[in-house]
N, C-alpha and C positions, 0 to 999 in steps of 0.2 A: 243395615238396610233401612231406608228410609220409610217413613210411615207411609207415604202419598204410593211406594211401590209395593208396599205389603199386598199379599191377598185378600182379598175380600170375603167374607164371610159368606154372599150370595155364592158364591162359585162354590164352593162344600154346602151341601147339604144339608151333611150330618157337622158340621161345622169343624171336622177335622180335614186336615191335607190329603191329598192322594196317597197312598202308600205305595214307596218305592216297589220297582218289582227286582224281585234278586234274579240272581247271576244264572242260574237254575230253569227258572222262566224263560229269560232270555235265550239259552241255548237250546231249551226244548223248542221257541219257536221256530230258532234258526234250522234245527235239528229236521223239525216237520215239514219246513219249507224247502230245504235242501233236497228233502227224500220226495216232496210230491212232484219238482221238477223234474230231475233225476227219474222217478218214473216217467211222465209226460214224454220227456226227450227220447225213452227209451220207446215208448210206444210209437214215437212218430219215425225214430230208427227203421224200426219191426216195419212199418208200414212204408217206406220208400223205398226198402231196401226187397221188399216182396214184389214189388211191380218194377223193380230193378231186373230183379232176375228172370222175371216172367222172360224179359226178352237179351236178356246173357244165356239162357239157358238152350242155345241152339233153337231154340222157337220159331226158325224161319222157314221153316214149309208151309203151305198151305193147300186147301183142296176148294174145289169147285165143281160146280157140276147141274142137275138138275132133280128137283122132286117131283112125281108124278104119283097117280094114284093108281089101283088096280087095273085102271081101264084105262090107265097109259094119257092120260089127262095134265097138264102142268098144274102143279097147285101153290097158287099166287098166297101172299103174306100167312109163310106156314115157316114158322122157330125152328132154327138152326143151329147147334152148338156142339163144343166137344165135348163128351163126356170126365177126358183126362184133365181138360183145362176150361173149366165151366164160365169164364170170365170172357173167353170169346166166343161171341154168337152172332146170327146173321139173321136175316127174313128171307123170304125167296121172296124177288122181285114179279111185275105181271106174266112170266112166260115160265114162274117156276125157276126160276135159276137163284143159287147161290154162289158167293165167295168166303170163305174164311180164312184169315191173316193170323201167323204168329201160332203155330202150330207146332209141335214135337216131330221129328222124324219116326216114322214106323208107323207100327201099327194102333192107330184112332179107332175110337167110339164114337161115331157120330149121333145125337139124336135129334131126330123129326116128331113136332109135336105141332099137331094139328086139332082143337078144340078143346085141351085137357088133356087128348091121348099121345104118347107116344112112343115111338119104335126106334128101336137100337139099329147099327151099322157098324159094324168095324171095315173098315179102308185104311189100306197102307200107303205113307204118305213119303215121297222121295224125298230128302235134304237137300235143303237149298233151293225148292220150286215149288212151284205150284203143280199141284196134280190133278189131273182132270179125271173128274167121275162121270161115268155114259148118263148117269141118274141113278136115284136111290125111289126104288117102288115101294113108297109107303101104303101098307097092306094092315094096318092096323085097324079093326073094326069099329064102327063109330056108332053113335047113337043118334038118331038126326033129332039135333037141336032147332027148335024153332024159336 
């Protein structure tokens, strides 16, 4: 090796060379990086393949219908959801009505939550349609918030 391409003394420090890393190092990093993709991959599996079957899983009923209060009142932007499959939720629109998409056949848990409260429903729901509910009288006691 020529003098002019030797290392420079500024470049070490300690005025010795890098010391190789052996074969050991090496695989351990390879080893670590293998295994933390290999997770990642598998996490993002897990996660496409859950919102996969959400809707493989015959999830295509739905229900509809209206929320009203004791006094038979429509009650506008009040939470809508299944209890079976909490990922689909709805609002009730200005006259109280809801729709809910992607739904299990049979018999649902619906719940209505209005200010922090709310009240359970079961509704049986037909395969393959949409089901229409007369309304759900949400009867749940409230505290009047101001």
């Amino acid at each position: 090796m020529k003098f002019v391409n030797s290392p420079k003394i500024e470049y070490h420090p300690d005025g010795l060379p890098r010391a190789r890393e052996s074969r050991w190092q090496i695989y351990f990093r390879l080893i670590v990086t293998v295994s933390l993709l290999l997770a990642l991959g598998l996490n993002l599996y897990v996660f496409l393949r859950a919102d996969i079957a959400n809707l493989t899983l015959n999830n295509n009923s739905g229900a509809e219908g209206l929320v009203v209060d004791s006094e038979n009142r429509a009650l506008p932007n009040v939470l809508v959801f299944s209890a079976d499959v909490p990922t689909v939720s709805t609002s009730t629109d200005a006259n109280g009505r809801f729709l809910l998409k992607n739904l299990p056949a049979g018999v649902n848990r619906l719940v209505v939550v209005r200010n922090n409260v709310g009240q359970e429903f079961y509704v049986t729901l037909t395969a393959n349609q949409t089901t229409r509910i007369d309304y759900l009288n949400f009867s749940a006691p409230l505290e009047d918030i101001e």
